[in-house]
N, C-alpha and C positions, 0 to 999 in steps of 0.2 A: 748735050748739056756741058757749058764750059766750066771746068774748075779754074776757079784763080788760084795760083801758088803764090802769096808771099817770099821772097828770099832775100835775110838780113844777114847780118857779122857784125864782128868789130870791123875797126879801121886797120887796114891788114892782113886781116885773117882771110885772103885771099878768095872773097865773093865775086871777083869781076871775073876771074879767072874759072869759078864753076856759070856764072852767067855766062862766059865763053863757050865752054863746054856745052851747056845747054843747045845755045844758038846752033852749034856745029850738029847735034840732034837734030834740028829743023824746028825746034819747038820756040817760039815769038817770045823775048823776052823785052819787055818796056821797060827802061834805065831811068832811076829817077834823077838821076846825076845832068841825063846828058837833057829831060826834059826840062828842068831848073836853067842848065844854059838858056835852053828856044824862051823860056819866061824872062832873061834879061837881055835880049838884045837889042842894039840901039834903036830907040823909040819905039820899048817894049810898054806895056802897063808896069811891070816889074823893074825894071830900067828905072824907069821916073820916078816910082816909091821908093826908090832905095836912095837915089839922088837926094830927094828930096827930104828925106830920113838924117843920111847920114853927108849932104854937102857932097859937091863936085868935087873935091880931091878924091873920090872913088870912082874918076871918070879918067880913060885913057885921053889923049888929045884927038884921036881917032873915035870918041865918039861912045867907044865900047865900055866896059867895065873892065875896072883896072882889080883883078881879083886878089893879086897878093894884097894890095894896100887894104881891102875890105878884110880879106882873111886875118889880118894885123888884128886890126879894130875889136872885131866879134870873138877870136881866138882869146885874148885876156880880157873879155868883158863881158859876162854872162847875160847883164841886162840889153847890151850889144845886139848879142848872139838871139835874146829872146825877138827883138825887134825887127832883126832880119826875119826871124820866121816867120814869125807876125805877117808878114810881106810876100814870103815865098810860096811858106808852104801850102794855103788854097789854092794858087796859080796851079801848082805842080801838082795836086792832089787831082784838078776839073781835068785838067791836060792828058793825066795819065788816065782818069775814067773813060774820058772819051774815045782814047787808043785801046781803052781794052772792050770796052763797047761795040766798037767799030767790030775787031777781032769776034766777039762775042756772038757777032749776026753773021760772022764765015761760017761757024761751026766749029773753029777752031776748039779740041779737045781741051788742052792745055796751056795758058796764060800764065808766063811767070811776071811778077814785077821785083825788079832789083831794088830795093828801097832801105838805103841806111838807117832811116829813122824809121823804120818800120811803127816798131812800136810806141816810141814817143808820139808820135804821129797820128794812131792809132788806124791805122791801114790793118794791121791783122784781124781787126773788124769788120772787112769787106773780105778775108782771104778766105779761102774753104782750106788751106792747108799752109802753116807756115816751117819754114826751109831755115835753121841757123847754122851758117858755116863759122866755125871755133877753130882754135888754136890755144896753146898754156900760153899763160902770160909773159913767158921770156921769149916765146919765139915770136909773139905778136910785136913785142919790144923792138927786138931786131931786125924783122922784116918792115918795120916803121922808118927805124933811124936808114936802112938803107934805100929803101923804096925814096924816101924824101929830104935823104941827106940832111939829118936835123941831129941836136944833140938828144942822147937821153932825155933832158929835162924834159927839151921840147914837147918828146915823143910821149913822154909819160902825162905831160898835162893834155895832149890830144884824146890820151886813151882815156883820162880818168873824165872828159867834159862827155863820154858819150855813157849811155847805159852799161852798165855790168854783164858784160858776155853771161855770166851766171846765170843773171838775169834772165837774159835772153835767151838760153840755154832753155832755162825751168820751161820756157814758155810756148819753145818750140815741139812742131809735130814730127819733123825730119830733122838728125843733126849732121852735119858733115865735119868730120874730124880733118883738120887739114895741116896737120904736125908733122906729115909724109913729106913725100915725092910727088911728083906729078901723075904719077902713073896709080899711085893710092887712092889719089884723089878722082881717077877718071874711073875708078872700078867704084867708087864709094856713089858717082854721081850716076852712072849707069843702074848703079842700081836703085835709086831714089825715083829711076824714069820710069823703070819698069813697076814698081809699087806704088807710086802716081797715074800710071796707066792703067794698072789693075784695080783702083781703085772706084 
């Protein structure tokens, strides 16, 4: 029987980096980051909506998706931002089922899915266990402005357009504190594998 594991954060709170960790385990993690790319590539279904949506200036000359100039767009404009998902996120929800389906007829024990909107989304209604990896709010700050070379401002209106770590805190089943070291955080993730295991 496969469990699916949900696993969210904030923007920074360092969830690629326990999804790393994971993989390094052997255990299959599905990225919804990187599935959302495979849904926009040139003369995708998702390609074309979004074109079509939001005009060819969000089109490289190469054909591709020109991401900063969309990230522009959807970053200071909520009904924006609403209308991209509107678009994405079915593609990215059938895409990831189907990856964990497939996995699901190996027998594979454990299925994580890396999913920033987790909850927005409402994916932790397919999970048998969800995974929040946290950070305090000045270190998710800092680890922002430097991960993305942005100011404050910037970084503060990124955090404040996603859910409430709190939030997401309340709601999770596993939390992973990540205010450490590296070495904190691999002892915190090892043992989430073995209480996912034993479960």
């Amino acid at each position: 029987m496969t469990k699916i594991v949900g696993l969210t954060g904030g923007i920074a709170t360092g969830k690629t980096t326990v999804s790393n960790i994971l993989r390094q385990a052997g255990i299959p993690v599905i990225d919804a980051d990187q599935v959302a790319r495979q849904v926009q590539t040139p003369d995708s279904v998702g390609l074309t909506r979004i074109v079509k949506v939001f005009g060819p200036k969000v089109l490289l000359p190469t054909g591709e998706l020109n991401r900063p100039a969309l990230a522009k767009i959807v970053f200071n404009d909520k009904e924006a931002l609403k209308k991209l998902n509107e678009i994405l996120q079915p593609l990215i929800y059938d895409a990831i089922f189907v990856q964990a389906d497939t996995l699901k007829k190996q027998g594979i024990p454990l299925v994580v899915l890396d999913v920033p909107l987790l909850f927005e989304q409402h994916y932790d209604e397919d999970c048998d266990y969800v995974v929040v990896v946290y950070t305090d709010p000045q270190t998710q700050l800092k680890r922002l402005m430097a991960r993305d070379h942005c100011s404050k401002k910037e970084a503060q209106a990124r955090i404040a357009a996603q859910m409430p770590l709190s939030e997401k805190e309340a709601r999770a089943d596993f939390k992973i504190n990540n205010n450490g070291d590296q070495v904190a955080l691999q002892k915190q993730v090892a043992s989430l594998i073995n209480q996912l295991k034993a479960k």
